[in-house]
LOVO-570385 format. One record per residue: residue number from 1; residue in three letters; x, y, z of N, C-alpha, C in turn. Coordinates in pm, whole numbers. Each point is the difference from the previous one (the first is absolute). Example, Ala and Ser with C-alpha at 12.3 -4.5 7.8 and 13.67 -1.06 7.14 Angstrom:
R     i    aa     n_px     n_py     n_pz    ca_px    ca_py    ca_pz     c_px     c_py     c_pz
R     1   ALA     1319     -569      780      -89      119        0       90      120        0
R     2   SER      -35      105      -72       82      119        6      -77      109       73
END
This chain:
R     i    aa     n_px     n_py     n_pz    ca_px    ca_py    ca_pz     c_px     c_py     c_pz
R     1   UNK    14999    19709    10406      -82      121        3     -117      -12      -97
R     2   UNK      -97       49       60     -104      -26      -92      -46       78     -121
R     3   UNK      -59      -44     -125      -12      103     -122     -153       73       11
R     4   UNK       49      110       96     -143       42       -4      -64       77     -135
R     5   UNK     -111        3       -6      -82       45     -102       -8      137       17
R     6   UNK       51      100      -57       -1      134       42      -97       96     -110
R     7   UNK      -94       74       27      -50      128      -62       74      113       49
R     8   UNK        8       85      -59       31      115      -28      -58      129      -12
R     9   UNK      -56       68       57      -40      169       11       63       88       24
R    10   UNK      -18       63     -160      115      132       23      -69       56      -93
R    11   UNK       99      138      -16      -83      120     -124      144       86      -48
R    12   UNK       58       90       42       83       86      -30      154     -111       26
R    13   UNK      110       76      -70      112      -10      -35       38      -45      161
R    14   UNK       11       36      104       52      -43       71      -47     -142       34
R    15   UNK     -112      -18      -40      -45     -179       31       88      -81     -109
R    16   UNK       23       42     -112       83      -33     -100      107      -78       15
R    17   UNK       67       70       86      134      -23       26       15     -160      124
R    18   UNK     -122      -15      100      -54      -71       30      -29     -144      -64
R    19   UNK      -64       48      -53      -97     -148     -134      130      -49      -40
R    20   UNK       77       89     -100      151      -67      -61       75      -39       74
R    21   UNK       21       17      159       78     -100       62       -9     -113       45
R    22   UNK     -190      -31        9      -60     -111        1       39      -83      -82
R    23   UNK      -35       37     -134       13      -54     -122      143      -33      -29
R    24   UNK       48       77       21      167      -70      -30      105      -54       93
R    25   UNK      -83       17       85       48     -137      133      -70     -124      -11
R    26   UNK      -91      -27     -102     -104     -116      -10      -68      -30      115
R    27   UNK      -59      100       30     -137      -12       84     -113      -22      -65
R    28   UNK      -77      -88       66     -166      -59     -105      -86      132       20
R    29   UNK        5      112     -104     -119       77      -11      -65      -65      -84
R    30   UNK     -123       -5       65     -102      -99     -114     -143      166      -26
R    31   UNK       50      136       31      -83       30      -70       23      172       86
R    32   UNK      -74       58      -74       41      162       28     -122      103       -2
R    33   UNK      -39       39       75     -117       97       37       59      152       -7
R    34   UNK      -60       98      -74       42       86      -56      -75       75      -30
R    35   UNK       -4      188       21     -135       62      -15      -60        3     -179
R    36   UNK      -77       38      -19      -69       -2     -126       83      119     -131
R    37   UNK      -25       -9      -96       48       83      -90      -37      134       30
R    38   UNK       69       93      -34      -72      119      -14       29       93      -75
R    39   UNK      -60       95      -10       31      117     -139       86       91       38
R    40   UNK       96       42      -19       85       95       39       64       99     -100
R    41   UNK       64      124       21       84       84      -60     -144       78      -80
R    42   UNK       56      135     -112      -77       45      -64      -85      -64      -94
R    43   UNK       51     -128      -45      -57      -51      -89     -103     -135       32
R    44   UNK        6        7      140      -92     -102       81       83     -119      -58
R    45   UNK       83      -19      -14       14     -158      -43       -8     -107      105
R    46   UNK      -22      -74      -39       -3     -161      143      157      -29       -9
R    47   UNK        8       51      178      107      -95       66      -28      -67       57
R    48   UNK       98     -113       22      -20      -93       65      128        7       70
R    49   UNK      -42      -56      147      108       22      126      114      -19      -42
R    50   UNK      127      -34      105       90        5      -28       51     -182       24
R    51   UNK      -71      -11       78      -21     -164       42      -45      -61      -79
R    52   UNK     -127        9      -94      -50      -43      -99      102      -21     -112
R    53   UNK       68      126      -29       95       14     -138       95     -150       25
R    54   UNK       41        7      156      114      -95      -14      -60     -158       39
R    55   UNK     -131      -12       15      -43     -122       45      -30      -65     -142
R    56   UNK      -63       90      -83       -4      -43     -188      143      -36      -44
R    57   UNK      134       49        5       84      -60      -40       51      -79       99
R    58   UNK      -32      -52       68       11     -144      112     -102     -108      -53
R    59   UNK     -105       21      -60     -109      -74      -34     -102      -39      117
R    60   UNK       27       42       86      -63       -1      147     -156       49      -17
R    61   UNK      -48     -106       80     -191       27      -38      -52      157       86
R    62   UNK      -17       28      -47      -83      149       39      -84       32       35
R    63   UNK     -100       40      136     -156       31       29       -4      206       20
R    64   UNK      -68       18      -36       26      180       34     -210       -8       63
R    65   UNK        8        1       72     -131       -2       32      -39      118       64
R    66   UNK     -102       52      -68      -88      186       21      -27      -21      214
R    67   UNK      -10      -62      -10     -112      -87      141       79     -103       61
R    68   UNK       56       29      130       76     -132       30     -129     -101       81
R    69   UNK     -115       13       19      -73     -102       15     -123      -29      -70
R    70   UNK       39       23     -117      -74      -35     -152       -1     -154       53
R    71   UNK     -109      -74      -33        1     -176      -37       61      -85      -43
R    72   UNK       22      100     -172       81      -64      -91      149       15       47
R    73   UNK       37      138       52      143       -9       20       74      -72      101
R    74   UNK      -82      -37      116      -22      -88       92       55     -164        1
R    75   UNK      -57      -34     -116      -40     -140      -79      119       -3      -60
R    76   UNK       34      104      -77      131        3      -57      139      -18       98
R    77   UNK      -27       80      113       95      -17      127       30     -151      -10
R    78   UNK     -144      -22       87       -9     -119       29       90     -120      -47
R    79   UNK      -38       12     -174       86     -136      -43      108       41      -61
R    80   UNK      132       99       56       98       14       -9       67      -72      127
R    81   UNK     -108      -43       78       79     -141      109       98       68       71
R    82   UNK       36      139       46      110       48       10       -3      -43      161
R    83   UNK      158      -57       33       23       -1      179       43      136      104
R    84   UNK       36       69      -80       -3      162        6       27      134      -91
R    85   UNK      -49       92       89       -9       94      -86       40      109       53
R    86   UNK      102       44     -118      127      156       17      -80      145      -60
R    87   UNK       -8      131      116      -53       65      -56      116      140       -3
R    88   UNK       -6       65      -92      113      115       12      -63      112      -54
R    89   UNK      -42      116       48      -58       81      -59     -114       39     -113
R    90   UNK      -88      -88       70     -103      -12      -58     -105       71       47
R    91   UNK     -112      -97       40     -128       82      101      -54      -79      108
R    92   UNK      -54       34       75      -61      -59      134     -114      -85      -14
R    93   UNK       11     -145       17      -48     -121      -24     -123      -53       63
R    94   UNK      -88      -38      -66     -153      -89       92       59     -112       72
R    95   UNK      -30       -4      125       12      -79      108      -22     -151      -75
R    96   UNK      -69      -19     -119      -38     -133      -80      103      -23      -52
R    97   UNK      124       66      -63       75       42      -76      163      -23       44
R    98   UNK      -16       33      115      161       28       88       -3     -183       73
R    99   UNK     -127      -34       21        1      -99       99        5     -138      -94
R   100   UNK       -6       25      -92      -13     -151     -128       72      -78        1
R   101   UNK       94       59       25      197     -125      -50      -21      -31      194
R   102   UNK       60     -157      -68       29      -24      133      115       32       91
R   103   UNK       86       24      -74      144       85       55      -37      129       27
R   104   UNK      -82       54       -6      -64      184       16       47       76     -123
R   105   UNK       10      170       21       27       84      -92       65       59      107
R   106   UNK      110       40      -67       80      106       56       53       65      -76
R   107   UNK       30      136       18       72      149      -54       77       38       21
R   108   UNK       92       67     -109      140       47       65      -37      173       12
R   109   UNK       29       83       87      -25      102       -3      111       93       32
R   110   UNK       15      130      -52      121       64      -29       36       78      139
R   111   UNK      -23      -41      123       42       51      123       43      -89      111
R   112   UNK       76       68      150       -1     -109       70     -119       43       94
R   113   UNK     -105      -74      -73     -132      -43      110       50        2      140
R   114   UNK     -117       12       89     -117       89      -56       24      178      -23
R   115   UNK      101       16      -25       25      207      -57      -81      -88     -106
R   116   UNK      -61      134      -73      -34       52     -127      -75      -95      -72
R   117   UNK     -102       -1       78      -99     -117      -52      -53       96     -100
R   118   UNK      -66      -50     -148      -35       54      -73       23       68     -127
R   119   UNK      -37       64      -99       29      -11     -131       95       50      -39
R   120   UNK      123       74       51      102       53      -21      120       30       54
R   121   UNK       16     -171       45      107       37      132      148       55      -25
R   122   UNK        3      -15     -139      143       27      -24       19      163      -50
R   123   UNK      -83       36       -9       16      139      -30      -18       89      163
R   124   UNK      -82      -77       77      -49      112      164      121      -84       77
R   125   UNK       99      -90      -39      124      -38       92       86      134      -22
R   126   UNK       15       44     -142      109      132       -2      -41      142        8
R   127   UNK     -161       14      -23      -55       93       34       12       71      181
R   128   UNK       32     -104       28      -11       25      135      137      -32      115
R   129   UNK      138      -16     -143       75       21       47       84     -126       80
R   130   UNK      -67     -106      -31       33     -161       21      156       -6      -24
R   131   UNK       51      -58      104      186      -38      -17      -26     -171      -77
R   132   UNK     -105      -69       81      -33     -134      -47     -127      -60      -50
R   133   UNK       20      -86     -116     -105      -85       21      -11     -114      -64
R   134   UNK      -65      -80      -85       12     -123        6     -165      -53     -126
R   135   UNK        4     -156       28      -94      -64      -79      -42     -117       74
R   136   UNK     -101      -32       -1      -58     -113      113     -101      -25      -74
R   137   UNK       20     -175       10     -141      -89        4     -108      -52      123
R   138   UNK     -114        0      -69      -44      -15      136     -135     -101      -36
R   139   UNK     -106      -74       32     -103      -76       -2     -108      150      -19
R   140   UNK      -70      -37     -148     -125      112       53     -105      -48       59
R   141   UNK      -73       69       59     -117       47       95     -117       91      -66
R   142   UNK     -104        6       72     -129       73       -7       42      161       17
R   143   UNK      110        8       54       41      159      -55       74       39      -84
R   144   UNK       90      154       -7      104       43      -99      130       -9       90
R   145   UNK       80     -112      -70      163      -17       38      -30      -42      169
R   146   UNK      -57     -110       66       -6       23       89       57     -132       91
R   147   UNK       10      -74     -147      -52     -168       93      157      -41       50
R   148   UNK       28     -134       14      115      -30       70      129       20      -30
R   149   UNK       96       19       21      138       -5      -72       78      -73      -67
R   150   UNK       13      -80     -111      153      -27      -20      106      -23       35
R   151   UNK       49       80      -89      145       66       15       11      125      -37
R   152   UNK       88       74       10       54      120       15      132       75      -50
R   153   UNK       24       54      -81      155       63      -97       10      127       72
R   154   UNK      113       65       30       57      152       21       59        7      -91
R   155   UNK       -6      124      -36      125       85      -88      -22      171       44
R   156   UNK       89       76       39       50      119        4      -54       87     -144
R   157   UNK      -57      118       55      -62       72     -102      109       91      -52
R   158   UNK       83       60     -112      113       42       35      -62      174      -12
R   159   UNK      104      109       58     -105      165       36        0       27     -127
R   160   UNK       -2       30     -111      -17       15     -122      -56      -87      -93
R   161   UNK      -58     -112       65      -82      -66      -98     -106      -26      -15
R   162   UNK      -52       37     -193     -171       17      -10      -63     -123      -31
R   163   UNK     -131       14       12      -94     -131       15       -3     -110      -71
R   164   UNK       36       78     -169       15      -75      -94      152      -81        9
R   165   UNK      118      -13       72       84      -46        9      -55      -95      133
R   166   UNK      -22       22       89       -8      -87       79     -140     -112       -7
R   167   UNK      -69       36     -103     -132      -81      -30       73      -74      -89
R   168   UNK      110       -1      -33       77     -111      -71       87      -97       27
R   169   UNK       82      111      115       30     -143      112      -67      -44      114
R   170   UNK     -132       27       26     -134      -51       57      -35     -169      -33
R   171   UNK      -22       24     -149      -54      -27      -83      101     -171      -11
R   172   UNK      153       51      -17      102     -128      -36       -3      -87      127
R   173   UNK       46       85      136      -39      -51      116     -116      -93       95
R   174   UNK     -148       41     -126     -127      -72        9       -7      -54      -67
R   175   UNK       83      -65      -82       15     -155     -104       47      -90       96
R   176   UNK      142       54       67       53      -79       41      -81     -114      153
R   177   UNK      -39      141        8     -125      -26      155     -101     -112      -44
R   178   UNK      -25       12     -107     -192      -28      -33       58     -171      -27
R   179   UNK      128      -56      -55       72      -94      -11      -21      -93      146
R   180   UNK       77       86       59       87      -38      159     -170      -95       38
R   181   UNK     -114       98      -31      -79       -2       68     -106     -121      -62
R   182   UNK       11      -30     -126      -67      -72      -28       84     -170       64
R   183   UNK      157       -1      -26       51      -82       71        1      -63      134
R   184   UNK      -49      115      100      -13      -38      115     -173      -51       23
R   185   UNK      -39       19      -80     -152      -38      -14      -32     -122      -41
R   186   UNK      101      -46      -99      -10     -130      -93       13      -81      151
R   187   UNK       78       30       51      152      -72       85     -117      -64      123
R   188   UNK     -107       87       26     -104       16      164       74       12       86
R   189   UNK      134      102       19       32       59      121      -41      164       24
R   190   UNK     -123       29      -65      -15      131       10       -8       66      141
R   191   UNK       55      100       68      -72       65      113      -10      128       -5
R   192   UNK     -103       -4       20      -50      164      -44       22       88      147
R   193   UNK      -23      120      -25        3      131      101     -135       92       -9
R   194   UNK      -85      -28       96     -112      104       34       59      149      -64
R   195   UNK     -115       36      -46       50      159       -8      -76       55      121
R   196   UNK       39      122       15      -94       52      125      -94      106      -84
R   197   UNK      -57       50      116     -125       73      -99       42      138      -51
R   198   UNK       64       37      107       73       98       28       25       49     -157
R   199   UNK      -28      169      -38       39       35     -156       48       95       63
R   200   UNK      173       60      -38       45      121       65       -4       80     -141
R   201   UNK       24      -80     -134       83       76      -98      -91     -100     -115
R   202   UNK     -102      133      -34      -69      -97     -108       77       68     -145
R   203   UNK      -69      -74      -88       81       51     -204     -177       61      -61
R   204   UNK      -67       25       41     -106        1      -98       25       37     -178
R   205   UNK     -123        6     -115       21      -38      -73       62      213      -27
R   206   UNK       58       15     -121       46      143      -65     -105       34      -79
R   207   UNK      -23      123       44     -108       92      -65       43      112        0
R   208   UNK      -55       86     -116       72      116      -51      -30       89      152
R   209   UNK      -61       33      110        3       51       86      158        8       91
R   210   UNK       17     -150       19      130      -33       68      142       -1      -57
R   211   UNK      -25       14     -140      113       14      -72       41      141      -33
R   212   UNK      -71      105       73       22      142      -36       84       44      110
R   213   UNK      112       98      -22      165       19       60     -119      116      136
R   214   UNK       46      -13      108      -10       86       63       98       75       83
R   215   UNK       34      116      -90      133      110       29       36       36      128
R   216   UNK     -124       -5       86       49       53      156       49     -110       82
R   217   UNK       33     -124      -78       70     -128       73      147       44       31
R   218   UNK       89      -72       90      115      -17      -24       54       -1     -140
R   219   UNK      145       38      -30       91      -81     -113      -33     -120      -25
R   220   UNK       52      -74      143       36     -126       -3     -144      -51      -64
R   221   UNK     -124       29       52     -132      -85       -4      -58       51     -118
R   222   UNK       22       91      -98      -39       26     -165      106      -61      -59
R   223   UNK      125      -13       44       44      -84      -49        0     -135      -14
R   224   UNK      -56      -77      105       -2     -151      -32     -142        9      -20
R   225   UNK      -85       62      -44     -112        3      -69      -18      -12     -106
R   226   UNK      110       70      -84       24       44     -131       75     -148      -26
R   227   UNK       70      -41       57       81     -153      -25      -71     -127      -11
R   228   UNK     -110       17       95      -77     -118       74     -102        9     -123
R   229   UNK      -11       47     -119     -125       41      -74       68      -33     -140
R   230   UNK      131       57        9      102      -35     -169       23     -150      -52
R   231   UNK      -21      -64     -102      -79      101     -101     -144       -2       23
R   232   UNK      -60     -131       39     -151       39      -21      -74       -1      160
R   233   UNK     -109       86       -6      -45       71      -60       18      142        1
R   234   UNK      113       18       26       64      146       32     -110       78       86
R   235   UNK      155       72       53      -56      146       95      -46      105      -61
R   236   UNK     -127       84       22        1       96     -101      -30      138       83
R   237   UNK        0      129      -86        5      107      107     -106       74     -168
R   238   UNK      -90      119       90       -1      108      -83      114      138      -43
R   239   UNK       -3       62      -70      115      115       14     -113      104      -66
R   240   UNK       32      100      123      -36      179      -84      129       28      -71
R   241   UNK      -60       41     -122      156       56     -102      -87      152      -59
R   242   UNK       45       63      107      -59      159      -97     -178      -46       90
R   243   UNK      -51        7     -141     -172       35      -35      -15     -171      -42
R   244   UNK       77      -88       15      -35     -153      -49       13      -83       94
R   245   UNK      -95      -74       34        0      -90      133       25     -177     -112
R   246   UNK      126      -61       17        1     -147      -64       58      -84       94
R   247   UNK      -31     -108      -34       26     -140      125      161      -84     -103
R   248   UNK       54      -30      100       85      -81      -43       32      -91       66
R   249   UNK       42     -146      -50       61      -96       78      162       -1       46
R   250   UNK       69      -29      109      133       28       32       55     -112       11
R   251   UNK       93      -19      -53       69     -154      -13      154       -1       56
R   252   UNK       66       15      -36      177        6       57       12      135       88
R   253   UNK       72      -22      143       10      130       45      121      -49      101
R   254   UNK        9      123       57      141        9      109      -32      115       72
R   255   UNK       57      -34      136        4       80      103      124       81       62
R   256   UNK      -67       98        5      113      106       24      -23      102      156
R   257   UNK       25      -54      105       15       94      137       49      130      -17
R   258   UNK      -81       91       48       62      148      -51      -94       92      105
R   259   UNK       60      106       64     -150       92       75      -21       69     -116
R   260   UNK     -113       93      -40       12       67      -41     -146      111       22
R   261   UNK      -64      104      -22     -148       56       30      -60       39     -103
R   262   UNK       -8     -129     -112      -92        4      -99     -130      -29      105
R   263   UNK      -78       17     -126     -118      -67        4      -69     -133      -62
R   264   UNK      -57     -102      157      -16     -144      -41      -21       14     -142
R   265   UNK       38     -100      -94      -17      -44     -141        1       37     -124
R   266   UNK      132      175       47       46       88      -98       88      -80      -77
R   267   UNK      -23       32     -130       61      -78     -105      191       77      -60
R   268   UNK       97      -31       11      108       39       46       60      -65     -192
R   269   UNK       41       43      -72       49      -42     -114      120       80      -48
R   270   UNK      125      -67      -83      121       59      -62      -42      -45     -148
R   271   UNK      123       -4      -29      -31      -31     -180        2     -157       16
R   272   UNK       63      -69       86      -55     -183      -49      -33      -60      186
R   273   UNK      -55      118       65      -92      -82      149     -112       68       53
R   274   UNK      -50     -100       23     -153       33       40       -5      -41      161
R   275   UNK      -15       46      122      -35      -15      110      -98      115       58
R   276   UNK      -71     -100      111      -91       31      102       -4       44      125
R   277   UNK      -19      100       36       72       80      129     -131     -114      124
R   278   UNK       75      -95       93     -105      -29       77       86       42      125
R   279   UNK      -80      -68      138      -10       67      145      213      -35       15
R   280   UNK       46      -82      -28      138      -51       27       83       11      -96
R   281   UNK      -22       69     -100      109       38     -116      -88      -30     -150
R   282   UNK       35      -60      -86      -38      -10     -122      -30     -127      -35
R   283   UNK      -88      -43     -112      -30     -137      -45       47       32     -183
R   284   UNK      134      -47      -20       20       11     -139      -27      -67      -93
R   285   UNK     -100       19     -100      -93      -82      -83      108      -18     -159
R   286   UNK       -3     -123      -12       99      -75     -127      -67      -44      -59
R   287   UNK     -152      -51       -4      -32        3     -126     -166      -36       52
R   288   UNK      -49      128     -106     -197       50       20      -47      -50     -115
R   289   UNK     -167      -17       10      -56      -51     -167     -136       97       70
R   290   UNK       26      139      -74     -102      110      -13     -142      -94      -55
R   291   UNK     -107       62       56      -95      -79     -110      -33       25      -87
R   292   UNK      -41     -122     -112      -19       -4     -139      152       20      -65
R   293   UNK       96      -10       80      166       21      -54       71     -134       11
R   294   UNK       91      -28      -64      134      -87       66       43      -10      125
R   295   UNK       57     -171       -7      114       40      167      105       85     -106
R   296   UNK       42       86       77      133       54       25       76       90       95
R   297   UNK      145      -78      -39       94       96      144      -39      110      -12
R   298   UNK       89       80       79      -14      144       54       74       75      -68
R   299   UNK       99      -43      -97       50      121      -55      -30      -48     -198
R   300   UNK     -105      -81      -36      -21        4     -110     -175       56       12
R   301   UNK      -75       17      128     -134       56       51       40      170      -32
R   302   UNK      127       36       74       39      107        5       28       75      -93
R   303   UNK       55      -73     -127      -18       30     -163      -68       63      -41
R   304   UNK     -169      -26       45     -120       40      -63      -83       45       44
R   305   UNK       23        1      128      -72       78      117       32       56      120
R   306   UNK     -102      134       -7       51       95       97      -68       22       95
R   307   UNK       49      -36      149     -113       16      149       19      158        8
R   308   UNK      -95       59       30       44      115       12       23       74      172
R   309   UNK       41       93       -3       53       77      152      -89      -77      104
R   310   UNK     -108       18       -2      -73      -45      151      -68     -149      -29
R   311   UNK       46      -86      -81      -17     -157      -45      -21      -80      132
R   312   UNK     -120      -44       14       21      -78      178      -74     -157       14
R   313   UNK       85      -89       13     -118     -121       -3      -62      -11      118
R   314   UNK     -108      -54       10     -128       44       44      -51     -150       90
END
């Protein structure tokens, strides 16, 4: 089998998990592309990715380039000699860029292609109520998530589970893949699978628009909204309380079937529960982070604050 020369593009924690299985299976990464520093939190400090953090204690050479068809960063490509190149959640590549290695570039992406092409597939698989889904590599192309196939992983979404749990076994499952895949590549028995053009079920990227709860949904569909979003970047709702209109994010909840002739998104509270009167019974909220407040459950929220009689999220 041959020792191919591998680069590396990634950015966040889930590429992480990726890179280290390279690396500790002794795969030749001869080098790691990674977005640029940046200032973050109140105090602006420079972070640096999450790929970066762990490619410095690997000693692994590093490019973070502003411009992926800068000259210099180019040149730099260039004489990293690489025979291919692994991309995992990164960004969408110059045709100069993807086409360099002679083995190609290919991506592992957190769906089973072609569903949910695009920046958030693992959160719009449970948003929308997904029993299945999966992680696939594929050859990139001149578009987004489009080019040939790989291979392909299933796993069962289980009905109670949120994004942040399954972006973790996504995540273990796309080590194992991104492996399989560089092996069958070394090997030249690759055969790939056309995708079709066909998009039934896209992921686009989360924006505070799409992440806001809308009460006149089903149970079922504010509920795997609220799941498909936990923890980040959470679901959020406004609430009238009295004469005070405040937004909060909703994180842990449970569903409760019930008739009853409230009114959509009357706020329903005892001394330690907080639920939401919607069209099919109730959405029982376990733990809110009011804004400018803490996360907390529902009966240490309830401590210190009082919704009053006609309290309605909005």
């Amino acid at each position: 089998m041959k020792d191919l020369r591998i680069v590396f593009m990634g950015t966040p924690d889930f590429a992480v998990t990726i890179l280290k299985k390279l690396i500790e299976d002794k795969y030749n990464v001869v080098g790691v592309i990674t977005a640029p520093d940046k200032p973050a939190g109140r105090g602006r400090k420079i972070n640096q990715s999450a790929v970066k953090k762990y490619a410095l204690s690997q000693n692994l050479p590093i490019l973070q380039p502003t411009n992926l068809k800068n000259q210099d960063f180019l040149k730099e490509l260039q004489d990293l000699n690489a025979d291919l190149q692994i991309v995992v959640a990164f960004r969408m590549l110059p045709t100069l860029v993807w086409k360099m290695p002679k083995e190609g570039t290919f991506n592992l992406h957190a769906s089973l292609l072609p569903e949910y092409r695009g920046a958030a597939p693992i959160n719009w698989a449970i948003i929308n109520g997904e029993t299945k889904t999966g992680v696939t590599t594929f050859f990139i192309d001149d578009k987004i998530d489009t080019g040939e196939i790989i291979l392909k992983r299933e796993i069962d979404i289980k009905e109670d589970e949120i994004v942040g749990e399954l972006h973790d076994r996504l995540m273990h499952l796309g080590a194992d893949l991104v492996t399989k895949t560089v092996d069958l590549i070394a090997s030249g028995e690759v055969i790939t699978t056309k995708q079709p053009e066909l998009e039934e079920k896209a992921a686009p990227k989360l924006f505070s628009n799409n992440c806001k709860i809308n009460w006149n949904k089903s149970l079922s569909e504010i509920y795997n909204h609220i799941r498909g979003l936990n923890p980040y970047p959470a679901a959020w709702t406004n609430i009238k309380n009295g004469e005070e209109e405040i937004s909060a994010k909703i994180y842990a909840v449970e569903k409760e079937k019930a008739d009853h002739d409230l009114e959509i998104g009357k706020i329903v509270t005892s001394k330690k529960e907080l639920k939401v009167a919607v069209k099919d019974g109730y959405l029982i909220i376990k733990e809110i982070k009011l804004s400018g407040k803490k996360l907390l459950d529902i009966p240490s929220l309830l401590n210190g604050f009082t919704f009053e009689e006609n309290a309605t999220m909005l």
